[in-house]
DOBALUM-486979 format. One record per residue (C-alpha): residue in one letter; x, y, z. Coordinates in steps of 0.05 Angstrom, whole numbers, always signed. Each point is the difference from the previous one (the first is absolute). Layout:
N
PT r     xx     yy     zz
PT a      X      Y      Z
...
REM end
This chain:
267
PT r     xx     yy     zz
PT x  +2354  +2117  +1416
PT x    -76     -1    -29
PT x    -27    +66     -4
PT x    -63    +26    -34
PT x    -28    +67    -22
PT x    -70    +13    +28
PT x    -40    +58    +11
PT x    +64    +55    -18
PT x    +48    -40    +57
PT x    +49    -69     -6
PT x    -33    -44    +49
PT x    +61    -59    +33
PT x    -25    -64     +4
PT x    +25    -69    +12
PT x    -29    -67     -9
PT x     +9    -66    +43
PT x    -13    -77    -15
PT x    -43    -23    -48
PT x    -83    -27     +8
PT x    -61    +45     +8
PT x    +11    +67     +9
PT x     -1    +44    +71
PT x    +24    +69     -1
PT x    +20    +29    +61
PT x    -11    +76    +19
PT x    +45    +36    +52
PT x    -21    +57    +48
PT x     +5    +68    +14
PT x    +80    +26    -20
PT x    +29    -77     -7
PT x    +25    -29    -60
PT x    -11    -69    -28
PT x    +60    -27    +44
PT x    -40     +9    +60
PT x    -32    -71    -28
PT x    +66    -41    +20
PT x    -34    -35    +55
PT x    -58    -19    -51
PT x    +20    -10    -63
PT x    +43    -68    +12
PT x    -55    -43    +19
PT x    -53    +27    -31
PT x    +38     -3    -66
PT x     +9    -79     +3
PT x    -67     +0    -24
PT x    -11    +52    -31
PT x    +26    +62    -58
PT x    +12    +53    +56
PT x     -7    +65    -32
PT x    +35    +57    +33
PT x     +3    +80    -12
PT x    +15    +61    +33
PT x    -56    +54     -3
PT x     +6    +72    -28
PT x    +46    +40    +51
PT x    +48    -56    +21
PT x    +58    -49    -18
PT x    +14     -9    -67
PT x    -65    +25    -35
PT x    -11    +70    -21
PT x    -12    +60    +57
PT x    -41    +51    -34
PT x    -16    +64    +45
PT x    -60    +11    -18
PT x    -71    -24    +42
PT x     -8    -83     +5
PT x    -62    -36     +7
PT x    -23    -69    +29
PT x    -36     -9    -74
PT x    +66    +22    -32
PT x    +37    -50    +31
PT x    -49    -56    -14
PT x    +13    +25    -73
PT x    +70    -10    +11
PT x     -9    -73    +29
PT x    -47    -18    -63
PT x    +60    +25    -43
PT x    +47    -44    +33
PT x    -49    -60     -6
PT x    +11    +18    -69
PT x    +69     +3     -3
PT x     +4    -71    +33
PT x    -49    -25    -55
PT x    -51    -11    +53
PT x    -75     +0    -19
PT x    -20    -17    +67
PT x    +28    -13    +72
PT x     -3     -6    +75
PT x    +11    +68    +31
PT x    +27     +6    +71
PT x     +6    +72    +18
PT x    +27    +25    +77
PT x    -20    +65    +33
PT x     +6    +59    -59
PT x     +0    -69    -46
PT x    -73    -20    +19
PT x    -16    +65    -14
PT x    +18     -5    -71
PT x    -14    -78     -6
PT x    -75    +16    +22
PT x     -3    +48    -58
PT x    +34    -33    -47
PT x    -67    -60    +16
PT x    -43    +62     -5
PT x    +23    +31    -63
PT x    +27    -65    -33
PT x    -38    -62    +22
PT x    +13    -44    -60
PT x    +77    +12    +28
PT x     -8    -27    +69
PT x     -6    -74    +17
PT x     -4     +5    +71
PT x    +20    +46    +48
PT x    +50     +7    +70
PT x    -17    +59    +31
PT x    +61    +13    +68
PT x     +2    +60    +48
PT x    -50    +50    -36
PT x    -53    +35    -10
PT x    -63    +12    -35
PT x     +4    +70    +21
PT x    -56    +46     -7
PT x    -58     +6    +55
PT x    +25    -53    +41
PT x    +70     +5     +4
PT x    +33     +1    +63
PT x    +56    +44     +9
PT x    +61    -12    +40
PT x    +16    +46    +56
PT x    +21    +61     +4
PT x    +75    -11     +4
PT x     +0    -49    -50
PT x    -25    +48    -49
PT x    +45    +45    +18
PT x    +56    -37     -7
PT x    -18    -27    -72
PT x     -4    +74    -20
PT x    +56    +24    +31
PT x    +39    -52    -46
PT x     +3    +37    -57
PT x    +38    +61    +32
PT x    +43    -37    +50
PT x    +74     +7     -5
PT x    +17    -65    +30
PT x    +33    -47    -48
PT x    -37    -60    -40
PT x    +20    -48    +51
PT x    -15    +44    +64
PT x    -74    +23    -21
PT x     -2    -81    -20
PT x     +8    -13    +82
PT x    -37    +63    +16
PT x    -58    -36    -25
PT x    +10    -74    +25
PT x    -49    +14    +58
PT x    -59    +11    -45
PT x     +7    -55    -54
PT x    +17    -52    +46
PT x    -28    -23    +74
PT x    +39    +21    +61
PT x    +14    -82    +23
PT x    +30     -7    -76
PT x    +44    +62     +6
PT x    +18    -27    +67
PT x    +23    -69    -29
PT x    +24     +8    -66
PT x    +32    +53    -19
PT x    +43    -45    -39
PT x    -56    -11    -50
PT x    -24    +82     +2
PT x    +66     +5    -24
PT x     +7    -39    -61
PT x    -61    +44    -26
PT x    +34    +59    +20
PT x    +58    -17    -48
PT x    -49    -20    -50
PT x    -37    +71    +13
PT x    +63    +42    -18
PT x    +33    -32    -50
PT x    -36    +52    -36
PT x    -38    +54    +34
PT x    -67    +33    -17
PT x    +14    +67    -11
PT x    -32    +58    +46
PT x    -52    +14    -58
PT x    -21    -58    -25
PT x    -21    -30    +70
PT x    -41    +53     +4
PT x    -35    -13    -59
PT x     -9    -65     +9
PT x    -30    +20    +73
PT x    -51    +51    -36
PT x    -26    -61    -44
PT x     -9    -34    +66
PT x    -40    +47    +34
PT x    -44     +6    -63
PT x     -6    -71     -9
PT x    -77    -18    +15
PT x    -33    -62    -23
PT x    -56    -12    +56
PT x    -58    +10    -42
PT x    +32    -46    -54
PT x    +27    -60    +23
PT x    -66    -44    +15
PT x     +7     +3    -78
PT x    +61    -54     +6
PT x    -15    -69    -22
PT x    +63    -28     -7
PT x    +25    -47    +66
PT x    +25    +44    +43
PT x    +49    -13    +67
PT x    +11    +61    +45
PT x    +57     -5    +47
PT x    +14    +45    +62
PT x    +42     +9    +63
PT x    -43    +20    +58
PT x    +50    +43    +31
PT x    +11    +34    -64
PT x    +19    +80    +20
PT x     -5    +30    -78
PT x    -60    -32    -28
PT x    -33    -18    +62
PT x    -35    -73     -1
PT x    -78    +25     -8
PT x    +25    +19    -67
PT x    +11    -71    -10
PT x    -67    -24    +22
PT x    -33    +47    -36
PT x    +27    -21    -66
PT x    -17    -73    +27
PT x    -73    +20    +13
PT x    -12    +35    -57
PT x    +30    -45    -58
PT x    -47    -49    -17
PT x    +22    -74    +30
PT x    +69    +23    +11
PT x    +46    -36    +50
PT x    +32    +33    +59
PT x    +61    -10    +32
PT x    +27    +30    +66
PT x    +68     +1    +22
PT x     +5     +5    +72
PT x    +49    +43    +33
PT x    +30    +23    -71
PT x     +8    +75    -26
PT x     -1    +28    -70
PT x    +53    -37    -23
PT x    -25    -69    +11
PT x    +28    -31    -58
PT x    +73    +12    +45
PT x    -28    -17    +70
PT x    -45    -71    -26
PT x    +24    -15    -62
PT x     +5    -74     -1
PT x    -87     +1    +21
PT x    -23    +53    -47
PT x    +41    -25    -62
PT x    -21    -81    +10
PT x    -77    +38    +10
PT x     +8    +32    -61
PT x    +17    -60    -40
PT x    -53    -37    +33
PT x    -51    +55    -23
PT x    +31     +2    -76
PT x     -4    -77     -7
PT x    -66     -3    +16
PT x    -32    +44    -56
REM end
């Protein structure tokens, strides 16, 4: 079970197939197996590199304040760990977040760039409603169990017409979800690195190739977020799922993931 030491926590990480390397960042309270629908294909042609971030899975939980830049610091220290001087970074919702600072803060790390379902944040950002808000607050003090809040939420990571016709699939990343649950406090730190997170005024400064994916009925990080990144990072591709929520690596796999090896073979 590879574990390293990096800034005062054990960071879990795993590592899949063997060629150039693309690490893969996970979002807001998931761990690393929240890649199962990825990693398979992706890792035919590639060394899939894997972790959980501070506050979840296997890595360390400290209770004390988190960062977006912190946890880019934590994904350089796993590059590290997997003997990785460079790579591919694909980073989904809180994972874009660090994966644009990690190209910020560490450009000589980053070979190209995958940025799904997030955010710039900053002057631009566009909230989600109301209600969703409230509901990803209310997380942290709810007493339903892991697997309740887990459904509680379906409505706002994934589009009604998927909910309506798969619930099958929602399912299997339930499972996947609680097999070890974030705890009440470090969700909410994660969250509070979130809501700081603000790289507007920043990311024109990307040159790596960059592909921006987004689901235009995305409820959590609604889809302008997506075409601002798109408009703002110089010559970077966009691609909109239609129809698809937050989680759109559940609800269109099979398209995004044969896109994204499209866009890595052709740097």
């Amino acid at each position: 079970m590879p574990i390293t030491k990096a800034n005062g926590i054990d960071l879990y990480y795993e590592v899949h197939g063997e060629g150039e390397p693309l690490l893969l960042i996970m979002g807001l309270s998931l761990t690393s197996k929240s890649w199962f629908r990825t990693i398979p294909a992706l890792s035919e042609q590639y060394k899939v590199i894997v972790f959980d971030n501070r506050g979840v899975g296997l890595s360390g939980k400290p209770n004390s304040p988190y960062s977006i830049e912190l946890m880019a610091d934590d994904a350089r220290a796993v590059l590290d760990a997997a003997g990785v001087a460079s790579a591919n970074v694909y980073g989904i919702s809180m994972g874009g977040m660090i994966a644009q600072r990690i190209a910020l803060k560490y450009p000589e790390r980053i070979r190209s760039l995958i940025l799904g379902c997030t955010t710039s944040g900053g002057e631009k950002h566009v909230q989600p409603s109301a209600d969703v808000s409230m509901l990803m607050l209310s997380r942290a003090s709810s007493i339903a169990t892991p697997e309740e809040m887990a459904w509680a939420t379906a409505p706002i990571l994934y589009s009604q017409s998927f909910i309506e016709n798969h619930r099958d699939l929602i399912a299997e990343d339930v499972q996947r979800r609680i097999e070890i649950p974030v705890l009440p406090y470090a969700y909410m730190l994660q969250l509070q690195a979130c809501l700081a997170h603000d790289t507007y005024n920043e990311i024109d400064q990307i040159r790596v190739p960059v592909l921006v994916i987004h689901g235009d009925a995305d409820k959590l990080v609604p889809y302008e977020n997506g075409v601002t990144l798109a408009e703002k990072i110089p010559n970077a591709e966009f691609l909109t799922i239609n129809g698809a929520g937050h989680i759109y690596v559940t609800e269109a796999n099979d398209l995004v993931t044969s896109r994204v090896l499209e866009f890595l073979k052709n740097q």
